[in-house]
C-alpha positions as CSV (number, residue, x, y, z in Angstrom):
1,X,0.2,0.4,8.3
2,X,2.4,-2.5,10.8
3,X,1.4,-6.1,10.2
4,X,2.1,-7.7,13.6
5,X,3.9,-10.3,12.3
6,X,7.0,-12.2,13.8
7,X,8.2,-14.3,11.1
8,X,8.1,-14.9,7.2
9,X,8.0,-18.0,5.1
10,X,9.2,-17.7,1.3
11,X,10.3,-20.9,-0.9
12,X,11.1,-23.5,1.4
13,X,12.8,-20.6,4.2
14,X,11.6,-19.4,7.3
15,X,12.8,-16.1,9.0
16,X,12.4,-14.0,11.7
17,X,11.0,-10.2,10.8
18,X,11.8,-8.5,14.4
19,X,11.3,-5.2,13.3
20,X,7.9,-6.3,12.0
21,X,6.6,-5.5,8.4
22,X,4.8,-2.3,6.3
23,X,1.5,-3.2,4.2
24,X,-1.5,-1.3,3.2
25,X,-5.3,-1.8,3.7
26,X,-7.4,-2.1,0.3
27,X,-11.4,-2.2,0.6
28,X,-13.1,-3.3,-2.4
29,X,-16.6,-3.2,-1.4
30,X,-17.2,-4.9,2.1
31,X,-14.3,-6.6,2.0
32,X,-10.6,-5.4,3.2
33,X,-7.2,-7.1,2.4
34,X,-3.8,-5.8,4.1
35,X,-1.1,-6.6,1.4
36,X,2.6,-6.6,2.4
37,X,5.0,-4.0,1.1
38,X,7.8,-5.8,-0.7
39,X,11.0,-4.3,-2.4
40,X,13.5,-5.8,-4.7
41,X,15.8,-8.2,-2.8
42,X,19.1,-8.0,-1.3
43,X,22.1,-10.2,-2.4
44,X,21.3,-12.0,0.9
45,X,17.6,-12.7,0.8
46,X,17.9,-13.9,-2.8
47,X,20.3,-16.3,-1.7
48,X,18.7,-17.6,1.2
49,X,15.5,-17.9,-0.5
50,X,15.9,-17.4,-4.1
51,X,13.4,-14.8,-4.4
52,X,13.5,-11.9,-6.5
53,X,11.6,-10.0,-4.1
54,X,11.1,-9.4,-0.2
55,X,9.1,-7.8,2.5
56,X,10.2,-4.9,4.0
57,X,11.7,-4.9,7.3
58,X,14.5,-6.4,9.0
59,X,15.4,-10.1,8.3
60,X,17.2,-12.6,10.1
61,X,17.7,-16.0,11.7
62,X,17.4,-17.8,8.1
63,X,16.1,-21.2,8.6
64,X,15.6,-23.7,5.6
65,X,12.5,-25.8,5.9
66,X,12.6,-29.3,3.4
């Protein structure tokens, strides 16, 4: 499923997700959780977040929050 989401947070490092991100719905019970999709991460995200992993979708506008 989309996640309507604009924007990501990981370690410290905001970013923009224009192209939005994939994630699936679980129900246990009465309850449901949506959980993103992630992937192993590119050279880039790992640098600008120091992350081994990332949503998918595409990334950009890296902005460092201290």
């Amino acid at each position: 499923m989309d996640i309507a989401v604009d924007s990501g947070y990981e370690k410290k490092t905001r970013f923009d997700l224009p192209a939005g991100t994939k994630g699936i719905k679980v129900r246990k019970g009465q309850a449901e959780k949506v959980y993103m999709i992630n992937r192993e991460a590119d050279e880039n995200y790992k640098k600008q977040t120091g992350h081994n992993r990332e949503p998918l979708g595409e990334k950009k506008n890296y902005k460092k929050i201290i």
